[in-house]
ZADO-1210 file (C-alpha; in nm, 4 decimals, padded with zeros to 6 digits):
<atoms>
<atom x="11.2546" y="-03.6470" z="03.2210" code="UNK" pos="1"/>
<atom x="10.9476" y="-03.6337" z="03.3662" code="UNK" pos="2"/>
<atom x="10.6638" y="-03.9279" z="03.3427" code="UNK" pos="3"/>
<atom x="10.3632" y="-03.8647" z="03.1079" code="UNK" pos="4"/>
<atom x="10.2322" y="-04.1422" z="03.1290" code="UNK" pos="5"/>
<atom x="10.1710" y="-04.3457" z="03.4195" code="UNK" pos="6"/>
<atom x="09.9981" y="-04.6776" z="03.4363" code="UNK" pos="7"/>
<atom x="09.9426" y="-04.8721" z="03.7649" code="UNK" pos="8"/>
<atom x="09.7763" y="-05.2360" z="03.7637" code="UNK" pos="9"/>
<atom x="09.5920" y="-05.1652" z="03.4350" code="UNK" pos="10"/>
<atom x="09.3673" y="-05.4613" z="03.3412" code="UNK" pos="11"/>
<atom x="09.1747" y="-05.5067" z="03.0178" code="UNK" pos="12"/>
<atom x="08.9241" y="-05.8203" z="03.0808" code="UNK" pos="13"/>
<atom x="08.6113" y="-05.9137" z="02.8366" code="UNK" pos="14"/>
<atom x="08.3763" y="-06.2280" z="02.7450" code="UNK" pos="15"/>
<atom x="08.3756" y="-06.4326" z="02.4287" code="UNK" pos="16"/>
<atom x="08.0866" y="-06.6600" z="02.5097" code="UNK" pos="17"/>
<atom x="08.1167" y="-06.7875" z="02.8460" code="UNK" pos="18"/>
<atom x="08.5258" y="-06.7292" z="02.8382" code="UNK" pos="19"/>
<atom x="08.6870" y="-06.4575" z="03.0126" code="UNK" pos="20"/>
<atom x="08.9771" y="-06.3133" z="02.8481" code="UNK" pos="21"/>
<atom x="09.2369" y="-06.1240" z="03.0031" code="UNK" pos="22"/>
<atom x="09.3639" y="-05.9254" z="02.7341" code="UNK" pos="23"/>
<atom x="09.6369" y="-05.7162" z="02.9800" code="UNK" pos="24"/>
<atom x="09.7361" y="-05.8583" z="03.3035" code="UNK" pos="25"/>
<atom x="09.8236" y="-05.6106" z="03.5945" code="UNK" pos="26"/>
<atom x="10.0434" y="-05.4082" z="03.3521" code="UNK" pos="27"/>
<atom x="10.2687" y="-05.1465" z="03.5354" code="UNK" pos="28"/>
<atom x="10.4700" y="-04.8836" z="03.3301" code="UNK" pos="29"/>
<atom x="10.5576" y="-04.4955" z="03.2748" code="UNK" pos="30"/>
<atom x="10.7067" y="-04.3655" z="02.9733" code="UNK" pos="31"/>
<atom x="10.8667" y="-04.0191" z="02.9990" code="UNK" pos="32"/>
<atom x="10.7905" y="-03.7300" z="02.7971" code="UNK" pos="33"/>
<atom x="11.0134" y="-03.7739" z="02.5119" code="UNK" pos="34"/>
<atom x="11.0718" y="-04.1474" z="02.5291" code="UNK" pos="35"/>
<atom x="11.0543" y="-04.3632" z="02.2428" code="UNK" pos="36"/>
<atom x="10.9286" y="-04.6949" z="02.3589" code="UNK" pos="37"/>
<atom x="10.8236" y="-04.9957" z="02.1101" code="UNK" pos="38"/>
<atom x="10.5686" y="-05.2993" z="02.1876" code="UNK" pos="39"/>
<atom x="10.6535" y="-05.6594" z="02.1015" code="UNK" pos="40"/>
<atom x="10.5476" y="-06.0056" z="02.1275" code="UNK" pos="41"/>
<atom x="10.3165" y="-06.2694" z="01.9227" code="UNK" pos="42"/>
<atom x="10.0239" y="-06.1979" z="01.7665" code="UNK" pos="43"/>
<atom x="09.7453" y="-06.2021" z="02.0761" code="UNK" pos="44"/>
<atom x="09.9827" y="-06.0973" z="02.3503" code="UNK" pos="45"/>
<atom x="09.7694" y="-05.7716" z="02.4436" code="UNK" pos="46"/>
<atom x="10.0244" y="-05.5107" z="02.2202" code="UNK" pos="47"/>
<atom x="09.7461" y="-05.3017" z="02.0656" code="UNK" pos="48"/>
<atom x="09.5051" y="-05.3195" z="02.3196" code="UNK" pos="49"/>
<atom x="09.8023" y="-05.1919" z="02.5729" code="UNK" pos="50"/>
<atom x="09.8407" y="-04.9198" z="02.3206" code="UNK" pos="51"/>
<atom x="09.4342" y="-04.8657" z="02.3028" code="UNK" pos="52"/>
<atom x="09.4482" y="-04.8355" z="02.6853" code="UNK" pos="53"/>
<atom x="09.7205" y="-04.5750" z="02.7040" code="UNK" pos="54"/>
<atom x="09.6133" y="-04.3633" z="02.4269" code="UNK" pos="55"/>
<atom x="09.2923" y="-04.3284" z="02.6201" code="UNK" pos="56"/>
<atom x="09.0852" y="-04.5088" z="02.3472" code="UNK" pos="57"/>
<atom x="08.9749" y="-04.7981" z="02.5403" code="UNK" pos="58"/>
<atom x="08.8915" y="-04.7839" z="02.9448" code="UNK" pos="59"/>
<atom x="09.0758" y="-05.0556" z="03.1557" code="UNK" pos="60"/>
<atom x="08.8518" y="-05.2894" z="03.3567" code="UNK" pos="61"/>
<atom x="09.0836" y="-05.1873" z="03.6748" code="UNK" pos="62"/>
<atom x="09.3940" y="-05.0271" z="03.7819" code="UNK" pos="63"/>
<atom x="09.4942" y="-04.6522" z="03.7406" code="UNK" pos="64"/>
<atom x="09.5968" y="-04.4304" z="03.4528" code="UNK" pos="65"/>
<atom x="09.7616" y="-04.0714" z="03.4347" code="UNK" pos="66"/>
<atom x="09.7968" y="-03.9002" z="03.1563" code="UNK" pos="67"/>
<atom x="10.0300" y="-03.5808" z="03.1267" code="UNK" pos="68"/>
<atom x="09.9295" y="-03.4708" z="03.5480" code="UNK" pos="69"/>
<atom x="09.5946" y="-03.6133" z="03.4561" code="UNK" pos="70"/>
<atom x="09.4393" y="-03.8522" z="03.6003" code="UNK" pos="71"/>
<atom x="09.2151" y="-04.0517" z="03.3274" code="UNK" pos="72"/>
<atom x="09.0919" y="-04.3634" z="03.5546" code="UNK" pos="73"/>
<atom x="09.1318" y="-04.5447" z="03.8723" code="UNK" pos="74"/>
<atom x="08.9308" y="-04.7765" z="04.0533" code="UNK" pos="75"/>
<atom x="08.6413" y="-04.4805" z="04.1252" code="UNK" pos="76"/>
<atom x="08.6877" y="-04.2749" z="03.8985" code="UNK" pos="77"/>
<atom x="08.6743" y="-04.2037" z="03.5076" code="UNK" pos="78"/>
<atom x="08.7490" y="-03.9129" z="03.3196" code="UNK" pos="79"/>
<atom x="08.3784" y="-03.7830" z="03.1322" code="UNK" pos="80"/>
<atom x="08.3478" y="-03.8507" z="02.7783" code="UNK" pos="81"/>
<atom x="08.3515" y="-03.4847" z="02.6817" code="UNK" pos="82"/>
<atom x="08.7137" y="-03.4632" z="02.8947" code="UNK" pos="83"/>
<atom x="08.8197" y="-03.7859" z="02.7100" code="UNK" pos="84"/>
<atom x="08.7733" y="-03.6292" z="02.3775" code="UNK" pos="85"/>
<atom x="08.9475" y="-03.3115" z="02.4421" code="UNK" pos="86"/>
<atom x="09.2521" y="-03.5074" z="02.5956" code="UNK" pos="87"/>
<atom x="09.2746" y="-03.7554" z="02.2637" code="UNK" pos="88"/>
<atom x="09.2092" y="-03.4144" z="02.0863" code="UNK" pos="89"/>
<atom x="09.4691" y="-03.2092" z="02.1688" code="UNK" pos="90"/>
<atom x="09.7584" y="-03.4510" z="02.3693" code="UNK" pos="91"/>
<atom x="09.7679" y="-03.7507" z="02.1088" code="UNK" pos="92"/>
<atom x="09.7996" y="-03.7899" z="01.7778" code="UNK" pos="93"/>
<atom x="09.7280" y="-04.1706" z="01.6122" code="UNK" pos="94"/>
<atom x="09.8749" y="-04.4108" z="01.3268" code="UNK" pos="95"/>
<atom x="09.7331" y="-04.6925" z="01.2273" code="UNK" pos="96"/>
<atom x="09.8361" y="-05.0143" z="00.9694" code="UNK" pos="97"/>
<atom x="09.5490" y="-04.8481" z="00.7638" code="UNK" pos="98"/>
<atom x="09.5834" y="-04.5728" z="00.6025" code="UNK" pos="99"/>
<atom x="09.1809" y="-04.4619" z="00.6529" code="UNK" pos="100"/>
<atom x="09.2438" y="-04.1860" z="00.4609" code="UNK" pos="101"/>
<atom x="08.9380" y="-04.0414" z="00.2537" code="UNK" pos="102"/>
<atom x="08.9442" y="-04.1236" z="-00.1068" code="UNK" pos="103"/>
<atom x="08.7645" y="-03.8129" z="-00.2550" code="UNK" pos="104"/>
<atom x="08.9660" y="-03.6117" z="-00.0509" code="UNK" pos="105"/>
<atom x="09.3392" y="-03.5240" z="-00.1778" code="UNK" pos="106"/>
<atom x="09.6588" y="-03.4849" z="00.0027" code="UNK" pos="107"/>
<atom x="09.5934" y="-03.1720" z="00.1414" code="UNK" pos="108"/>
<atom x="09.2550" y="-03.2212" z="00.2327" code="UNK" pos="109"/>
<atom x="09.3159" y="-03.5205" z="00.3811" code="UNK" pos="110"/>
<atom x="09.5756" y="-03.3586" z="00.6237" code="UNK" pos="111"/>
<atom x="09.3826" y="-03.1027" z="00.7126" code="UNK" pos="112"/>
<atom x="09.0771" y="-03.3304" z="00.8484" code="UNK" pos="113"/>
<atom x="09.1453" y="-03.2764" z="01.2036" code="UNK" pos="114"/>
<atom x="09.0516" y="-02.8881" z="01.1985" code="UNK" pos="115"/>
<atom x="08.7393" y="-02.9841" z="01.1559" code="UNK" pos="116"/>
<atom x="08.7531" y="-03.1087" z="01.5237" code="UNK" pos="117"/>
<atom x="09.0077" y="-02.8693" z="01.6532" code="UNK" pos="118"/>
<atom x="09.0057" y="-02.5480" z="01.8301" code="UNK" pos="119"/>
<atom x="09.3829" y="-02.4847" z="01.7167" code="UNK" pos="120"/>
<atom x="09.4774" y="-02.2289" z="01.4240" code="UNK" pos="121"/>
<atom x="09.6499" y="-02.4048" z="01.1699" code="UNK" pos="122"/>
<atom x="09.7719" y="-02.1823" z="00.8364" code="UNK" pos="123"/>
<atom x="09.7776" y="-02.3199" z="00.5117" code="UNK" pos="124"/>
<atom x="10.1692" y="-02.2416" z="00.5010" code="UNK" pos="125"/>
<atom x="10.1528" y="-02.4946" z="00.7866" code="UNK" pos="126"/>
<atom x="10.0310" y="-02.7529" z="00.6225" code="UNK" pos="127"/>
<atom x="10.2449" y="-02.6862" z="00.3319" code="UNK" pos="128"/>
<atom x="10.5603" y="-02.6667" z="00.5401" code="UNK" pos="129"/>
<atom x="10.4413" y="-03.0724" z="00.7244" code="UNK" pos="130"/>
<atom x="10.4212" y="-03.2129" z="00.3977" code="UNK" pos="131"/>
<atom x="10.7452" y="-03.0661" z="00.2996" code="UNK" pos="132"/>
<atom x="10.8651" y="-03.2491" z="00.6025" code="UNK" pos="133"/>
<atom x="10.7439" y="-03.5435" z="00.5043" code="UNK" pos="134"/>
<atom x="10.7885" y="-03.5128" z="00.1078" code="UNK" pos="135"/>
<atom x="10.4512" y="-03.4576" z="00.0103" code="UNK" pos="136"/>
<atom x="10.4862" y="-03.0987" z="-00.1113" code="UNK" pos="137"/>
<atom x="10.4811" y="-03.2680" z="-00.4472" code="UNK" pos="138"/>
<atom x="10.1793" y="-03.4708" z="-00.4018" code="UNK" pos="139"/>
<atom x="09.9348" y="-03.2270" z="-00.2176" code="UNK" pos="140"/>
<atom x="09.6575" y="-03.2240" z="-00.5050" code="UNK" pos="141"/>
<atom x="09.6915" y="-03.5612" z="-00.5566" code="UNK" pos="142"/>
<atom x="09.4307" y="-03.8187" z="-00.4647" code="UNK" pos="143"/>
<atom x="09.5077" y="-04.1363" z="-00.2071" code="UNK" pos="144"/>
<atom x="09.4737" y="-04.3733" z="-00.5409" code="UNK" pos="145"/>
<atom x="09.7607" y="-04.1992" z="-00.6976" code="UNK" pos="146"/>
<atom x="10.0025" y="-04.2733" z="-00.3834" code="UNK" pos="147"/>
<atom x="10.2175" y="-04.5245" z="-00.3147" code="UNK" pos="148"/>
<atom x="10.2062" y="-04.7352" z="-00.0014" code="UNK" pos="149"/>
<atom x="10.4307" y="-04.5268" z="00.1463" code="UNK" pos="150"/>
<atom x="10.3043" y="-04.2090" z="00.0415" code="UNK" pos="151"/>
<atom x="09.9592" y="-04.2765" z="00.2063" code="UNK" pos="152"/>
<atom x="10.1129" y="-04.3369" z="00.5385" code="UNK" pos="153"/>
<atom x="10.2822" y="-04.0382" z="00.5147" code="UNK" pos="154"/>
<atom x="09.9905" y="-03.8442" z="00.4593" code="UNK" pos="155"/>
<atom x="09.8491" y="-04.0650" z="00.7506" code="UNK" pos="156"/>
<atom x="10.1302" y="-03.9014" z="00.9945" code="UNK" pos="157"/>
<atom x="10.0989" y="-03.5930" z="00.8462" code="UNK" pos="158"/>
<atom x="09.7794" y="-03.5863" z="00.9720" code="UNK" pos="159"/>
<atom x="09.9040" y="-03.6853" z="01.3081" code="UNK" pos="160"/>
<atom x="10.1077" y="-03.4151" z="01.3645" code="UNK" pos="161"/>
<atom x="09.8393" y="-03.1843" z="01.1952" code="UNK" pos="162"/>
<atom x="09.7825" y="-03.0648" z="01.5458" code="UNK" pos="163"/>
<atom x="10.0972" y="-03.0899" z="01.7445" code="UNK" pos="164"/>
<atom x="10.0729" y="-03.3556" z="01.9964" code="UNK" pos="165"/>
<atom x="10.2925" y="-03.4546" z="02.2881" code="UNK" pos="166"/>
<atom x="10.2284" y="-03.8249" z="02.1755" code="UNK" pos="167"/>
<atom x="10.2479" y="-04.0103" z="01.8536" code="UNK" pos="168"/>
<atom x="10.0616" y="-04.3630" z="01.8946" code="UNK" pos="169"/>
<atom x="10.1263" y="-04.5815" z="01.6071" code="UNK" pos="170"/>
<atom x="09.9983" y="-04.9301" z="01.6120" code="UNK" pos="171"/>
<atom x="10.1742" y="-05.1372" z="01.3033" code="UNK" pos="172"/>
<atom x="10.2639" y="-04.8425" z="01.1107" code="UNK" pos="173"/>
<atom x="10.4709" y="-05.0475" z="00.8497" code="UNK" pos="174"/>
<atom x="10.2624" y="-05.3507" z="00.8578" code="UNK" pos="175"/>
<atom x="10.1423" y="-05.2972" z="00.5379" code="UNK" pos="176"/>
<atom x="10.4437" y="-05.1811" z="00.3495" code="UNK" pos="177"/>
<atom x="10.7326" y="-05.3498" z="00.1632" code="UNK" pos="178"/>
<atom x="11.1137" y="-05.3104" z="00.3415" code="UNK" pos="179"/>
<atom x="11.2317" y="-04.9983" z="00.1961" code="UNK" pos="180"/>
<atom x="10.8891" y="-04.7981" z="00.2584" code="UNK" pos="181"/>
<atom x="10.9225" y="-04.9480" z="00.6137" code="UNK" pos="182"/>
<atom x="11.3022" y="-04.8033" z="00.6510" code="UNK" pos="183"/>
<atom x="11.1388" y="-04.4857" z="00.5146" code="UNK" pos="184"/>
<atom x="10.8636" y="-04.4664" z="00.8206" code="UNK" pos="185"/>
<atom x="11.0801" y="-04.6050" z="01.0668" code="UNK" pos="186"/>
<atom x="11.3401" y="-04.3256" z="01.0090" code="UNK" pos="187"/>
<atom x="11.0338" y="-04.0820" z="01.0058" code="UNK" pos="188"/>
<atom x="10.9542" y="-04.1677" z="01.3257" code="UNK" pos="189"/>
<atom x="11.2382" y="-04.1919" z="01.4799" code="UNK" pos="190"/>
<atom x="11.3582" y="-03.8338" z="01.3656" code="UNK" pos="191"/>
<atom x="10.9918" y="-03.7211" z="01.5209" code="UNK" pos="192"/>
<atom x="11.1139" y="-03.8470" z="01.8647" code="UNK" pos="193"/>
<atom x="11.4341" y="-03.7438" z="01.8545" code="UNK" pos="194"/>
<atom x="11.4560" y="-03.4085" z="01.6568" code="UNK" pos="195"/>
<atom x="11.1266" y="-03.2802" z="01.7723" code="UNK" pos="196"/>
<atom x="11.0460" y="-03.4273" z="02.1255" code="UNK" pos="197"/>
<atom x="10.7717" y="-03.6124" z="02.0536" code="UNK" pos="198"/>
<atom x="10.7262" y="-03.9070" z="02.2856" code="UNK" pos="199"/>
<atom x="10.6279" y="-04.1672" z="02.0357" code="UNK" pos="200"/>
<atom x="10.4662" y="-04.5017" z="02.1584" code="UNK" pos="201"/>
<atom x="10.5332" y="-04.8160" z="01.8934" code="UNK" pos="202"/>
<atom x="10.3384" y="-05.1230" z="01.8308" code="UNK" pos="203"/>
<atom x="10.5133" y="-05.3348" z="01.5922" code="UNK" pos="204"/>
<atom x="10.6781" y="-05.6790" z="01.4192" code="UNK" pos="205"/>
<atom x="10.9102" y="-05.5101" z="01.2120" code="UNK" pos="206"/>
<atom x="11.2391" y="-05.6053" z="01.4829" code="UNK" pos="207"/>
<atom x="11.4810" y="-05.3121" z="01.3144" code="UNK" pos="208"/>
<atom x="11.1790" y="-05.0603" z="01.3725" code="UNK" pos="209"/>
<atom x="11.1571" y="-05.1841" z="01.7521" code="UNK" pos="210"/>
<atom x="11.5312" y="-05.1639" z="01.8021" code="UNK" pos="211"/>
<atom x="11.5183" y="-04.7982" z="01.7017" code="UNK" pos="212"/>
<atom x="11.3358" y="-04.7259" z="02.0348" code="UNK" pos="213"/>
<atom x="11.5183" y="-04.6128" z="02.3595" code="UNK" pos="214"/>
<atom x="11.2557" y="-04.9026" z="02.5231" code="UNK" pos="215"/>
<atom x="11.1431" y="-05.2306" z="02.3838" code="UNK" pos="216"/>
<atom x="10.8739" y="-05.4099" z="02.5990" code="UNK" pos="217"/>
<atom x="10.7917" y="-05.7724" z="02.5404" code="UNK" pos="218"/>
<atom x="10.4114" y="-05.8579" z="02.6086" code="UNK" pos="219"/>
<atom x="10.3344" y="-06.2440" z="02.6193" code="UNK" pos="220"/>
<atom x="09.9656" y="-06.2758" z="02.7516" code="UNK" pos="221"/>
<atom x="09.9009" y="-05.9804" z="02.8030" code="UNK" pos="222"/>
<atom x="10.1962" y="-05.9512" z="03.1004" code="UNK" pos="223"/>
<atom x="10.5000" y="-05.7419" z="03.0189" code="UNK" pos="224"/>
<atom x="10.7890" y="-06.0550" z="03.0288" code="UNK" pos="225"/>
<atom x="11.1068" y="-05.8334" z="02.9503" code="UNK" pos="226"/>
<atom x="11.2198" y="-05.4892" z="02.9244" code="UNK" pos="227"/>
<atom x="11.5374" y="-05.3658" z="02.6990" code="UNK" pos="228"/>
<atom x="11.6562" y="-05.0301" z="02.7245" code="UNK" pos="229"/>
<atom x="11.9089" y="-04.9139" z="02.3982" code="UNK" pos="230"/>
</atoms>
């Protein structure tokens, strides 16, 4: 498989006070399109800023970065804002531990958010066939309140998908559910990667949702320490 993304030397530095931190160290990686690769290690070891950096939502402070045959940064050069945005826009889609779903907004409405920002036709039959997917057919007029845990983060991928990216970025996706809603997620993604070809890039605690990866990369200050391939 081919790489789509490609990271060379990527450094993430910043001040707190008169302390330089260096949040990722000289990180080196590619993950092939279609990979499933997790990120481990303590709390402060440079995991979701690693993920930040690679989904193009933070810039490293040096190094180089390709993203599908695109290259995003390097020591002169930076992708423009307006490129930026239509890269995240139409490569990546993104999970989060929060839901940040809109509480006036139901189910359906909430999934369909990102045509406000998109240039892609998406039919209403579309939507309605995701959230079958993802067993929300049920809950489409529903509001976030009336959800479960579970339900919302479903609606969160949902979303994701809304526009069919290459990428799936999801940083601590079952960090705020209970075991069984986590099994339920972690089995969502992983039939995403596998059944559909999504290359899906983790960020997580949860050890049985990192083993479920083809590639589980321990980060310890911000410095990849081990690599484990399933």
């Amino acid at each position: 498989m081919s790489s789509i993304i490609a990271a060379n030397e990527i450094s993430k530095t910043y001040h707190r006070g008169a302390e330089l931190i260096n949040a990722i160290n000289r990180v080196s990686l590619e993950i092939r399109a279609g990979q499933f690769v997790s990120f481990v290690g303590p709390s402060g070891s440079g995991k979701t800023t690693l993920l930040h950096l690679l989904g193009c939502l933070d810039e490293p402070s040096e190094g180089e970065l390709t993203v599908d045959g695109t290259k995003v940064f390097s020591v002169s050069y930076g992708l423009k804002e307006k490129k930026l945005t239509l890269l995240r826009r139409d490569l990546f889609g993104y999970i989060f531990q929060k839901f940040y779903l809109i509480p006036t907004l139901n189910v359906k409405e909430n999934i369909m958010l990102p045509l406000a920002f998109s240039r892609k036709g998406v039919s209403s039959q579309e939507v309605n066939l995701l959230a079958r997917k993802l067993g929300l057919d049920h809950r489409l007029g529903h509001l976030p309140r009336e959800l479960s845990g579970g339900e919302m983060q479903r609606v969160a991928i949902a979303r994701a998908l809304l526009n069919k990216p290459k990428i799936l970025l999801a940083d601590e996706p079952t960090g705020n559910l209970d075991s069984q809603r986590s099994d339920e997620i972690a089995d969502i993604l992983y039939d995403l990667n596998k059944q559909d070809g999504i290359t899906v890039i983790l960020v997580t605690h949860n050890p049985q949702l990192a083993r479920k990866a083809d590639t589980c990369i321990h980060l310890v200050d911000g410095k990849i320490v081990s690599q484990t391939e399933s």
